[in-house]
DOKELUM-424552 format. One record per atom (N, C-alpha, C): residue number from 1; residue in one letter; atom name; y, x, z. Coordinates in steps of 0.05 Angstrom, whole numbers. Example, Ala and Ser with C-alpha at 12.3 -4.5 7.8 and 13.67 -1.06 7.14 Angstrom:
<atoms>
ATOM   nr  rest  atom       Y       X       Z
ATOM    1     A     N    -114     264     156
ATOM    1     A    CA     -90     246     156
ATOM    1     A     C     -66     264     156
ATOM    2     S     N     -45     257     142
ATOM    2     S    CA     -21     273     143
ATOM    2     S     C       1     258     157
</atoms>
This chain:
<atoms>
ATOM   nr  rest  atom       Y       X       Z
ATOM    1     X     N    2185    1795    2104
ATOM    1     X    CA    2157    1791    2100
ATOM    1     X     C    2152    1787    2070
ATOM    2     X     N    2134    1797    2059
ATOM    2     X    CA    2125    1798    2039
ATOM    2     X     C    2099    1821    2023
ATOM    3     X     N    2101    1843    2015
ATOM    3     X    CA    2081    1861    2012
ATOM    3     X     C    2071    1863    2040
ATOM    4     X     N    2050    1871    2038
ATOM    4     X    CA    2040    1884    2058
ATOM    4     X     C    2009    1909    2040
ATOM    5     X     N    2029    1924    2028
ATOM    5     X    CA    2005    1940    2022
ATOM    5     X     C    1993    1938    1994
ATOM    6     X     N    1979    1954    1981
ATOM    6     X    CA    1969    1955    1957
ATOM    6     X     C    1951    1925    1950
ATOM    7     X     N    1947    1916    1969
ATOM    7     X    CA    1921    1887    1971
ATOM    7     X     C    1926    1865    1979
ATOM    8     X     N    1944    1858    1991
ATOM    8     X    CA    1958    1831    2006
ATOM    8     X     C    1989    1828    1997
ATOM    9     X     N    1992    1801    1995
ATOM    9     X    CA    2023    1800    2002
ATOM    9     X     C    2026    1769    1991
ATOM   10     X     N    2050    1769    2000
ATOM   10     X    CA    2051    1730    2004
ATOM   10     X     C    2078    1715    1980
ATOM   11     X     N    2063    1706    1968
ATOM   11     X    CA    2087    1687    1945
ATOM   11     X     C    2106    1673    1959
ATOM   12     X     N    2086    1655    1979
ATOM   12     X    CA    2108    1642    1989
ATOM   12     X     C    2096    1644    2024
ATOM   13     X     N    2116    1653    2035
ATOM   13     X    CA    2120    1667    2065
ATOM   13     X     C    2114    1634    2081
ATOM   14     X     N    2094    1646    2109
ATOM   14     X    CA    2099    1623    2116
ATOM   14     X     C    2117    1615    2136
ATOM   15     X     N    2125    1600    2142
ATOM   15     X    CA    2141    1587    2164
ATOM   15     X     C    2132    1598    2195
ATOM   16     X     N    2158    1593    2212
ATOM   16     X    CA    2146    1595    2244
ATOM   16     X     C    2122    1580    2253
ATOM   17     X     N    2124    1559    2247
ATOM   17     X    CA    2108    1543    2260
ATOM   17     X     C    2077    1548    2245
ATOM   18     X     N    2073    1563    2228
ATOM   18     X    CA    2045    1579    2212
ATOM   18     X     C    2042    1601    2215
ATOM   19     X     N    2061    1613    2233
ATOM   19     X    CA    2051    1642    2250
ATOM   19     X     C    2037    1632    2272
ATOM   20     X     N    2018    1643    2284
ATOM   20     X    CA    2006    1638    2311
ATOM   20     X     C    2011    1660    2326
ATOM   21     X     N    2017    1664    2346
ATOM   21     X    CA    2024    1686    2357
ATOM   21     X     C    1999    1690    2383
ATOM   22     X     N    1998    1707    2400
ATOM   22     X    CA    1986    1708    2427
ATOM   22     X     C    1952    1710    2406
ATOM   23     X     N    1948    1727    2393
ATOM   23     X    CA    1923    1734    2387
ATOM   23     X     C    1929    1762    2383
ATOM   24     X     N    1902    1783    2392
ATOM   24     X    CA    1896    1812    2382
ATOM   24     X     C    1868    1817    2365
ATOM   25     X     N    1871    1833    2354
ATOM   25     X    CA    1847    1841    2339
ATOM   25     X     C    1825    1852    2359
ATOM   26     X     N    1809    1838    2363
ATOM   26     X    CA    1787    1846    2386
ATOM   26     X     C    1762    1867    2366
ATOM   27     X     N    1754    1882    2386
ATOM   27     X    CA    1727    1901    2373
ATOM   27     X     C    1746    1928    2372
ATOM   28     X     N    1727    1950    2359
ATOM   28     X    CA    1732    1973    2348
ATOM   28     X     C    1742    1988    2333
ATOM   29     X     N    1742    1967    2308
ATOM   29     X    CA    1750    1973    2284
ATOM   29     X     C    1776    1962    2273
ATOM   30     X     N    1789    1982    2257
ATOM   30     X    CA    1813    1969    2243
ATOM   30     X     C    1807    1945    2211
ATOM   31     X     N    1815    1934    2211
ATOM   31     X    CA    1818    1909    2183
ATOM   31     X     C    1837    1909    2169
ATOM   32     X     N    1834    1914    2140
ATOM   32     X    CA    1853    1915    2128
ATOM   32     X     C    1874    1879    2132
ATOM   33     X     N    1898    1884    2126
ATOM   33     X    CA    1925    1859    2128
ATOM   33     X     C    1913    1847    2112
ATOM   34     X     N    1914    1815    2116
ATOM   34     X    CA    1903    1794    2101
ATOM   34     X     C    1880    1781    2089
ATOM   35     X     N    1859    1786    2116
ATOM   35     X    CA    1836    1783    2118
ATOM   35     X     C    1828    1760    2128
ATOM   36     X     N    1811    1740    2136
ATOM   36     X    CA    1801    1728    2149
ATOM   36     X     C    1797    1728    2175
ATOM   37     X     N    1817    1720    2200
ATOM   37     X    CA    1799    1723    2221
ATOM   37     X     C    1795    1699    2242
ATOM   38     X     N    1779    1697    2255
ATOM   38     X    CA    1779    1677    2273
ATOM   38     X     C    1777    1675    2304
ATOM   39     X     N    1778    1659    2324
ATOM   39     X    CA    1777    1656    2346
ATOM   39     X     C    1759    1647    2359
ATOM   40     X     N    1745    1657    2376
ATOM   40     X    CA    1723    1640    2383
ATOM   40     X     C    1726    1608    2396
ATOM   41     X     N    1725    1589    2397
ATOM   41     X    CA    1727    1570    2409
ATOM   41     X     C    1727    1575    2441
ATOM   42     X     N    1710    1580    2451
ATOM   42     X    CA    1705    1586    2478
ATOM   42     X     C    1720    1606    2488
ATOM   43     X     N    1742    1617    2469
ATOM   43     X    CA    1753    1652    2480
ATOM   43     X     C    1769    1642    2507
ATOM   44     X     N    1775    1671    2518
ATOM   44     X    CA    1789    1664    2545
ATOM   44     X     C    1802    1693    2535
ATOM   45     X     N    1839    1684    2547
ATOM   45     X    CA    1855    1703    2540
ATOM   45     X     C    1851    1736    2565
ATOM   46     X     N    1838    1753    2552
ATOM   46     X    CA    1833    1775    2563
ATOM   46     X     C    1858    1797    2566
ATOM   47     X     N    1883    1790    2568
ATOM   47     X    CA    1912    1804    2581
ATOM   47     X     C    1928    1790    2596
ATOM   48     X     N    1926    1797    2616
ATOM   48     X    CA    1937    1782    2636
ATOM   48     X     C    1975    1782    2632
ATOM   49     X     N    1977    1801    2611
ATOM   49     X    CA    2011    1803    2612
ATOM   49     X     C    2017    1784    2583
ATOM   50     X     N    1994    1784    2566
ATOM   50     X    CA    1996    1766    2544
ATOM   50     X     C    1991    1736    2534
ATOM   51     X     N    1966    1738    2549
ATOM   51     X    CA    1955    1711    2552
ATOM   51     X     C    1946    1710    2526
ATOM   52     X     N    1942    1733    2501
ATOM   52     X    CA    1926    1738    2474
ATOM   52     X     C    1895    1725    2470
ATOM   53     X     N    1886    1724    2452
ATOM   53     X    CA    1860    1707    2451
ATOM   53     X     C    1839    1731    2431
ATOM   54     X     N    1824    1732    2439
ATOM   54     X    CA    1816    1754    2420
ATOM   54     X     C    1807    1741    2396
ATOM   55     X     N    1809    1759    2363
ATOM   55     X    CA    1803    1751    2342
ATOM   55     X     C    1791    1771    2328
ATOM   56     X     N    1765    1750    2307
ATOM   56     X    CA    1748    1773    2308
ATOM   56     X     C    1746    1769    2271
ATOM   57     X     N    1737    1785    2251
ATOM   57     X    CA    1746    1788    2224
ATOM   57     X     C    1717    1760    2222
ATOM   58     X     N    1731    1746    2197
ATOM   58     X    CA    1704    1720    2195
ATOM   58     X     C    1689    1736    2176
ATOM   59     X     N    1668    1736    2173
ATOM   59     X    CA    1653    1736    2143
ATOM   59     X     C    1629    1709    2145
ATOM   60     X     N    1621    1703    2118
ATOM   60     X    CA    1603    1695    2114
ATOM   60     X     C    1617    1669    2109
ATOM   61     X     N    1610    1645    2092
ATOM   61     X    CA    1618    1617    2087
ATOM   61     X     C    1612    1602    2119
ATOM   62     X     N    1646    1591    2133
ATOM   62     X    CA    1650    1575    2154
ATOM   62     X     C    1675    1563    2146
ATOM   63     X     N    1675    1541    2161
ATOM   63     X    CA    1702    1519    2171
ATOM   63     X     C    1723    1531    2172
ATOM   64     X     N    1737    1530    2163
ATOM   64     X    CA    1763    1533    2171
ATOM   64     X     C    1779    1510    2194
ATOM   65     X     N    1779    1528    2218
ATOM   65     X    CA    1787    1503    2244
ATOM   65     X     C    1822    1515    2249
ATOM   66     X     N    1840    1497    2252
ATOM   66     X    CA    1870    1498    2249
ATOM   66     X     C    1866    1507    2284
ATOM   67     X     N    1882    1526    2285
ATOM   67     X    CA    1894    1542    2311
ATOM   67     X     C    1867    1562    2314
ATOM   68     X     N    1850    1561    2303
ATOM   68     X    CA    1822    1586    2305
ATOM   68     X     C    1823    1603    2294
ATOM   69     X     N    1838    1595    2263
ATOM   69     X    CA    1827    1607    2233
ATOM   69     X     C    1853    1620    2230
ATOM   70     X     N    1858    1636    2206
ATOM   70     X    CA    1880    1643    2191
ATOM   70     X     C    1884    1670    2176
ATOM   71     X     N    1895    1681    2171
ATOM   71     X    CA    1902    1707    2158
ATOM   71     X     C    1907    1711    2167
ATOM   72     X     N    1890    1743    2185
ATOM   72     X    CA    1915    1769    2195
ATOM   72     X     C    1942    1778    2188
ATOM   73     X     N    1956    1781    2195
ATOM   73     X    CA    1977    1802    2186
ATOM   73     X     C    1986    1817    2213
ATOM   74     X     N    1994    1834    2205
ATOM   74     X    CA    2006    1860    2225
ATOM   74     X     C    2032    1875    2212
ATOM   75     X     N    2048    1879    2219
ATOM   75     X    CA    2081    1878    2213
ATOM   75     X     C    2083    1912    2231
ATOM   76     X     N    2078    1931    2222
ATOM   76     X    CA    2086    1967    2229
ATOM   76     X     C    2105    1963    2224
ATOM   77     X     N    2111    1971    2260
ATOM   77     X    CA    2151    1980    2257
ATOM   77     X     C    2151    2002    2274
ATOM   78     X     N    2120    2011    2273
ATOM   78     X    CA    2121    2044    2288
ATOM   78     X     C    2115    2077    2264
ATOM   79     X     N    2123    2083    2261
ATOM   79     X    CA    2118    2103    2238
ATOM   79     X     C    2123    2136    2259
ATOM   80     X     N    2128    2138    2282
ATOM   80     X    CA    2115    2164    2299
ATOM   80     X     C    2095    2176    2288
ATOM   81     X     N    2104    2204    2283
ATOM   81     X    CA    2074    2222    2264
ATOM   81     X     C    2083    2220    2247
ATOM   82     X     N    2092    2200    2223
ATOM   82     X    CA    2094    2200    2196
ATOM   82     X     C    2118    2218    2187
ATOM   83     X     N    2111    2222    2162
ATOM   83     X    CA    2148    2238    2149
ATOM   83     X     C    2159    2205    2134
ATOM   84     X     N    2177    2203    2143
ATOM   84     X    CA    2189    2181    2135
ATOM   84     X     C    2191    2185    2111
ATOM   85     X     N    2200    2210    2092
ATOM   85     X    CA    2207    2208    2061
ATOM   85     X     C    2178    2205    2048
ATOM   86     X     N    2154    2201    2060
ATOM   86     X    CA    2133    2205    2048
ATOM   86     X     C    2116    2181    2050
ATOM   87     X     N    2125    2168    2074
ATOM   87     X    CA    2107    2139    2088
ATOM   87     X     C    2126    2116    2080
ATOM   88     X     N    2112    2095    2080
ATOM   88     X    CA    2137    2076    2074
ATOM   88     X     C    2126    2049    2081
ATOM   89     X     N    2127    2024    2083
ATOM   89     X    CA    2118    2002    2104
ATOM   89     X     C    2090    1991    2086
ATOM   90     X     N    2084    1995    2062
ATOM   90     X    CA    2065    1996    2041
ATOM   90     X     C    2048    2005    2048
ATOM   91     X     N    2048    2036    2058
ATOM   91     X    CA    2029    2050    2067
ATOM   91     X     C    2008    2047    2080
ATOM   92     X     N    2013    2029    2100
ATOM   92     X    CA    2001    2027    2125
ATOM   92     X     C    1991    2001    2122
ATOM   93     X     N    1965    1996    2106
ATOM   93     X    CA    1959    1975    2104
ATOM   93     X     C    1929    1951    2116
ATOM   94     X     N    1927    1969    2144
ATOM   94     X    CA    1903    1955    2164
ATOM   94     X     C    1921    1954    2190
ATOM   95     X     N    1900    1939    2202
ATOM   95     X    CA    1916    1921    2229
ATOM   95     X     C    1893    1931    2249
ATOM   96     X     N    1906    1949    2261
ATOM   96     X    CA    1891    1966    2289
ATOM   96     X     C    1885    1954    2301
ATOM   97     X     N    1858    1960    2311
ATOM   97     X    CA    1838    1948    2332
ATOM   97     X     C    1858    1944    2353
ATOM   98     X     N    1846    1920    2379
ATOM   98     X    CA    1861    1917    2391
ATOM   98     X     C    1892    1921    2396
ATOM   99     X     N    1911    1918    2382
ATOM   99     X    CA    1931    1912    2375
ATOM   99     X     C    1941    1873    2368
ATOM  100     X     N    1967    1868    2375
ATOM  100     X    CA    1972    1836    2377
ATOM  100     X     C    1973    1835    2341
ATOM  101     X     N    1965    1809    2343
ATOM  101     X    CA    1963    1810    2311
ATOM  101     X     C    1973    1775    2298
ATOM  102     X     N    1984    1769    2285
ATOM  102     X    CA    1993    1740    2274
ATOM  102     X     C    1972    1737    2253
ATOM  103     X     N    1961    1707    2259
ATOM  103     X    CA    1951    1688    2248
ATOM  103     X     C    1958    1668    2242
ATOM  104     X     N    1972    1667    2205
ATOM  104     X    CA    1975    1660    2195
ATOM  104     X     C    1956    1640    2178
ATOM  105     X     N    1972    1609    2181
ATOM  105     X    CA    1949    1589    2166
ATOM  105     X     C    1980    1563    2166
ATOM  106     X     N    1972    1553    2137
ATOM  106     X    CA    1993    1531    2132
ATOM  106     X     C    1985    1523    2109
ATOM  107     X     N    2002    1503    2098
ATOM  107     X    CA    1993    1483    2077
ATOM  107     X     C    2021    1497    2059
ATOM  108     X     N    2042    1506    2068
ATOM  108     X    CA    2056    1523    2049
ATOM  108     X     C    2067    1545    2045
ATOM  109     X     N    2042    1563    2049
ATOM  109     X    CA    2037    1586    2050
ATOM  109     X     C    2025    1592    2023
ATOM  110     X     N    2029    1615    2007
ATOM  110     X    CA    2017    1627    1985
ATOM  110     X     C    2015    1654    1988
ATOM  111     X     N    1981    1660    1988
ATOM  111     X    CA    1980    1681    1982
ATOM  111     X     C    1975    1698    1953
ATOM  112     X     N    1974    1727    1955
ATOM  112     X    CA    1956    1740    1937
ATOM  112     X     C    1950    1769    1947
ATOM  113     X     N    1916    1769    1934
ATOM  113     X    CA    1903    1788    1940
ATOM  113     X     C    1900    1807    1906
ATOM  114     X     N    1896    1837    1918
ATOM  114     X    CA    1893    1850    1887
ATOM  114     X     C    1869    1862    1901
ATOM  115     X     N    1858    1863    1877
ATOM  115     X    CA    1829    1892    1891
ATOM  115     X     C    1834    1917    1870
ATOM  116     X     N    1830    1934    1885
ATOM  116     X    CA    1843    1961    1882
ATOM  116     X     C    1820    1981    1879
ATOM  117     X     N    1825    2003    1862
ATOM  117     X    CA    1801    2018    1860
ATOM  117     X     C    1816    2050    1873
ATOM  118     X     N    1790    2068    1875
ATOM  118     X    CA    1801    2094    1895
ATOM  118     X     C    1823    2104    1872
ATOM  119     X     N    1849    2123    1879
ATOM  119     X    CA    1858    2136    1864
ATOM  119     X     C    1880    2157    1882
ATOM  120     X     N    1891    2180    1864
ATOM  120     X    CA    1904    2192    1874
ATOM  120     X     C    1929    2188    1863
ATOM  121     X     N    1956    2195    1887
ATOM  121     X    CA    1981    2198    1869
ATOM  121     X     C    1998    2215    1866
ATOM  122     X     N    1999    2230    1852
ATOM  122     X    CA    2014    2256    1841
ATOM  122     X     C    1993    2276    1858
ATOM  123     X     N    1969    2274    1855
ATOM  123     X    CA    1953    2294    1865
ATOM  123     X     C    1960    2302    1894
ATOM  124     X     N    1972    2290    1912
ATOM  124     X    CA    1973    2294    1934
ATOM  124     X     C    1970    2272    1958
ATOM  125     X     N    1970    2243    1945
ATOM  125     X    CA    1959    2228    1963
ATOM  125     X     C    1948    2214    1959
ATOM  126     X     N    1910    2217    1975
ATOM  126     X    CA    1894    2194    1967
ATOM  126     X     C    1894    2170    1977
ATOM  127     X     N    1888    2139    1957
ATOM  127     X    CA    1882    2118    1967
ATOM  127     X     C    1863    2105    1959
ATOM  128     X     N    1847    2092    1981
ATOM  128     X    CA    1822    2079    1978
ATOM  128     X     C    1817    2057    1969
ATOM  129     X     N    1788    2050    1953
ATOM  129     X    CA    1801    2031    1932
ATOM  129     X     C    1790    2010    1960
ATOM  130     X     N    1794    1979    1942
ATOM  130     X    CA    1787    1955    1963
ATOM  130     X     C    1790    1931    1947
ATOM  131     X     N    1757    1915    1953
ATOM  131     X    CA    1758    1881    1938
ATOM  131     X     C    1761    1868    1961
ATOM  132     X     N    1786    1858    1956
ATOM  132     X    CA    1785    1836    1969
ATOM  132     X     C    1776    1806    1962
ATOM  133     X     N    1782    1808    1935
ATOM  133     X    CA    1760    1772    1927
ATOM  133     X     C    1739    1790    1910
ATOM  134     X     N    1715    1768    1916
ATOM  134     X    CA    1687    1785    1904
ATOM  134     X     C    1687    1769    1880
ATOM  135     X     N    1677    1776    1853
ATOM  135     X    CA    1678    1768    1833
ATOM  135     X     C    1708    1776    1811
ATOM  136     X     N    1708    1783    1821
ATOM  136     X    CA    1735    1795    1800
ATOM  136     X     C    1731    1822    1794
ATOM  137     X     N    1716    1835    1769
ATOM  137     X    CA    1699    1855    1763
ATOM  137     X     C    1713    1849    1728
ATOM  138     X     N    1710    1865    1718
ATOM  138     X    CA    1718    1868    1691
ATOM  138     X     C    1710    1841    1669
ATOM  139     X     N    1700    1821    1678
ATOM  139     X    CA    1692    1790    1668
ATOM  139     X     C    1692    1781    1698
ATOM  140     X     N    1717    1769    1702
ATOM  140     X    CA    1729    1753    1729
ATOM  140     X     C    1703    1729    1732
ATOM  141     X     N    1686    1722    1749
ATOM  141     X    CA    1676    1696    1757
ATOM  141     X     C    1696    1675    1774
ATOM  142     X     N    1719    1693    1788
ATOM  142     X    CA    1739    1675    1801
ATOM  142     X     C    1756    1665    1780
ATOM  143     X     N    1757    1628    1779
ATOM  143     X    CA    1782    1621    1760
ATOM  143     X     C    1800    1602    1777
ATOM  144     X     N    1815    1599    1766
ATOM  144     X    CA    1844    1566    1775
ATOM  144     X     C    1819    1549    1796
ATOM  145     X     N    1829    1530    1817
ATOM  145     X    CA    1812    1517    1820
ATOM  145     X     C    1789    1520    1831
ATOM  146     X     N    1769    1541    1847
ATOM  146     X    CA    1757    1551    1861
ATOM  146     X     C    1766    1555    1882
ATOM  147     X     N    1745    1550    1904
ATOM  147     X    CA    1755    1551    1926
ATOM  147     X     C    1746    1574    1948
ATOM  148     X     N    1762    1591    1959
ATOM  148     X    CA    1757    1609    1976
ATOM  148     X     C    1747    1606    2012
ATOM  149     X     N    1729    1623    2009
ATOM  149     X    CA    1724    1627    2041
ATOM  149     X     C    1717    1655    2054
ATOM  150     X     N    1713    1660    2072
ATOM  150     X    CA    1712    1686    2081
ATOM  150     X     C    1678    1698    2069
ATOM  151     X     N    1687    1731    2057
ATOM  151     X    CA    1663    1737    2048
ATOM  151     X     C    1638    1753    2060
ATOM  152     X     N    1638    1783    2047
ATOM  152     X    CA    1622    1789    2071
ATOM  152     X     C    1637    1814    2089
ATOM  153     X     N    1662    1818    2088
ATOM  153     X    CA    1672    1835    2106
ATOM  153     X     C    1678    1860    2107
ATOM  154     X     N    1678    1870    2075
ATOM  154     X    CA    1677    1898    2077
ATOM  154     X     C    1693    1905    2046
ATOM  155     X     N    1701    1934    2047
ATOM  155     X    CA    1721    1939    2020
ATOM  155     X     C    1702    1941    2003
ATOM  156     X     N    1674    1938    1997
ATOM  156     X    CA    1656    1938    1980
ATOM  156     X     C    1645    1909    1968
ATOM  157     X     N    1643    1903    1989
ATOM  157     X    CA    1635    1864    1978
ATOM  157     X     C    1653    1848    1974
ATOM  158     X     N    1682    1859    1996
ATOM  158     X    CA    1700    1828    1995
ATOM  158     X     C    1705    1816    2018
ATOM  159     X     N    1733    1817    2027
ATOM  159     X    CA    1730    1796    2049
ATOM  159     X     C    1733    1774    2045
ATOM  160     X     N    1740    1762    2016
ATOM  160     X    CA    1738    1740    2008
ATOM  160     X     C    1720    1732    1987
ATOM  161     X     N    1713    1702    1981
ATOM  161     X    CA    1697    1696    1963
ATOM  161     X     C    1688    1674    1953
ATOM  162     X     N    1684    1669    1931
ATOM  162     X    CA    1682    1631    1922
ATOM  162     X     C    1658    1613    1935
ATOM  163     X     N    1666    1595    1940
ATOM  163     X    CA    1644    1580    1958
ATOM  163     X     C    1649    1547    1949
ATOM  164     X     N    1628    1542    1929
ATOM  164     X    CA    1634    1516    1920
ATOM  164     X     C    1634    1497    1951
ATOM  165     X     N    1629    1496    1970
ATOM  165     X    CA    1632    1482    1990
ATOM  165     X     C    1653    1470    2007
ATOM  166     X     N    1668    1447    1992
ATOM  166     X    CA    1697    1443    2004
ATOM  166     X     C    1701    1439    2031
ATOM  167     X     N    1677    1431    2050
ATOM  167     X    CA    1674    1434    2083
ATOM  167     X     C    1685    1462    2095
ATOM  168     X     N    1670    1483    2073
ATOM  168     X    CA    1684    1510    2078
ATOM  168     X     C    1702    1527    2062
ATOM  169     X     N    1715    1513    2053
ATOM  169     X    CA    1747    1521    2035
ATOM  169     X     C    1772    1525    2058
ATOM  170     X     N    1773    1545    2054
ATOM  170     X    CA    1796    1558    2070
ATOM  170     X     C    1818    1561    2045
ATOM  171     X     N    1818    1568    2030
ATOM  171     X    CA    1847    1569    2002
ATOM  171     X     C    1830    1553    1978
ATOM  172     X     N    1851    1553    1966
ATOM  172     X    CA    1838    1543    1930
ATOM  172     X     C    1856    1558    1912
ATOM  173     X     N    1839    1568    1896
ATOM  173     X    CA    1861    1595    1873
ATOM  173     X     C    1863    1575    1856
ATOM  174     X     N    1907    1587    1853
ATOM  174     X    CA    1914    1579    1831
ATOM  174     X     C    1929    1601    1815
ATOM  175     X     N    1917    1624    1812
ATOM  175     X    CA    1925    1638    1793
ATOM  175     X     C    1899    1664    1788
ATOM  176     X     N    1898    1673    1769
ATOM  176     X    CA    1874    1690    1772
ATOM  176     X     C    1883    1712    1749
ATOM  177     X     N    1894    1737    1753
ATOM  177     X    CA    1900    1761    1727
ATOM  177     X     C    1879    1789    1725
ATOM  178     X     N    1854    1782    1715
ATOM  178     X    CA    1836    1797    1709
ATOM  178     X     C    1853    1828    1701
ATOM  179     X     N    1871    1831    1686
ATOM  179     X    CA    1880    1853    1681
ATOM  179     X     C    1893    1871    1710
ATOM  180     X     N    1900    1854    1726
ATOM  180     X    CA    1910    1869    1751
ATOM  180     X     C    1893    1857    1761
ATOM  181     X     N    1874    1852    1771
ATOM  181     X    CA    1853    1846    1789
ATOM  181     X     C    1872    1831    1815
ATOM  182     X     N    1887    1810    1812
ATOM  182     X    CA    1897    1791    1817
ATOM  182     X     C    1890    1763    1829
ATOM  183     X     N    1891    1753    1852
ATOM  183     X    CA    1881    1734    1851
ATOM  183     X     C    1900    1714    1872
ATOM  184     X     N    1914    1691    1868
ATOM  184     X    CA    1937    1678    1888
ATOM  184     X     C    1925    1650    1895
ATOM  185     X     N    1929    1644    1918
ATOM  185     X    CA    1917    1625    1932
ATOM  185     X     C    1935    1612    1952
ATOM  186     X     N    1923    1576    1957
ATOM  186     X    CA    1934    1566    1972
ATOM  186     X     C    1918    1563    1991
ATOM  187     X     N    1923    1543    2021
ATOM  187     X    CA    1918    1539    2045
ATOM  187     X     C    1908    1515    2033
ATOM  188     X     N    1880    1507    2033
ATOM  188     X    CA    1864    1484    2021
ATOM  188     X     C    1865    1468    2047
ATOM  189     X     N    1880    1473    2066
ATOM  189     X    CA    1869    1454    2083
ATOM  189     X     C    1900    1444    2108
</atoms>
């Protein structure tokens, strides 16, 4: 564990007991790895072979509630269809709708997010750009010490974003590299 993709990946990996397991990504759509998502309080496990809880991507400034909350991640160990000399575990960097998915949340856990702009490589493969923390634009508003919460949900706005509100601090950044559009964070809570 570690990369996951041009936009996520973890300084410091978390532990078993900060994986959550028995959750899927509920809805339609795929989310990129290392997003925000949450559980509904009231959910009721909808697989009878899993006993999974459905989780749905957070946006907007909320609580961070321990066993609700956490970072997606999704771990591809299927590459069917792909040319293996061409795909590589990097590649594949969203977590398919309804698919089981780990939710990740801990006190020593480190992440980091990069936001990425569209580009091609060697003229034959495109990739899409993506902000994941909002404010980090060519004069960074994210610094050390700010605290993150879920933003508004999309590779255009951000799925993350500063929220002076420590009720709704989900991480607090302690590193910020405007030149790589960089940004590493802890579990504020």
């Amino acid at each position: 564990m570690g990369t996951y993709g041009r936009n996520f990946e973890f300084r410091i990996t978390p532990t078993e007991e900060e994986r959550h397991g028995r959750v899927y990504l509920s809805g339609s759509n795929d989310v990129p790895i290392g997003v925000p998502l949450v559980i509904a309080a009231n959910a009721t496990p909808s697989d009878p072979w899993t006993d999974a809880l459905p989780a749905t991507l957070a946006t907007g400034a909320q609580p961070f509630k321990r066993g609700l909350s956490g970072i997606g991640v999704y771990e591809h160990i299927d590459f069917n269809g792909f040319d293996p000399s061409l795909t590589l575990y990097s590649d594949r960097d969203l977590i398919p709708a309804q698919r089981l998915v780990q939710l990740t949340a801990g006190p020593n856990t480190k992440v980091v997010f990069t936001n990425t702009a569209d580009r091609t490589f060697m003229g034959v493969r495109n990739y899409k750009g993506r902000m994941m923390v909002a404010g980090m634009g060519a004069t960074p508003t994210v610094k050390v010490g700010d605290l993150l919460s879920p933003g508004t949900g999309t590779d255009a706005g951000g799925y993350w974003a500063v929220n002076a509100t420590a009720a709704n601090a989900w991480l607090v950044v302690t590193n910020v590299d405007a030149a790589r559009q960089l940004v590493e964070a802890e579990f504020a809570v």
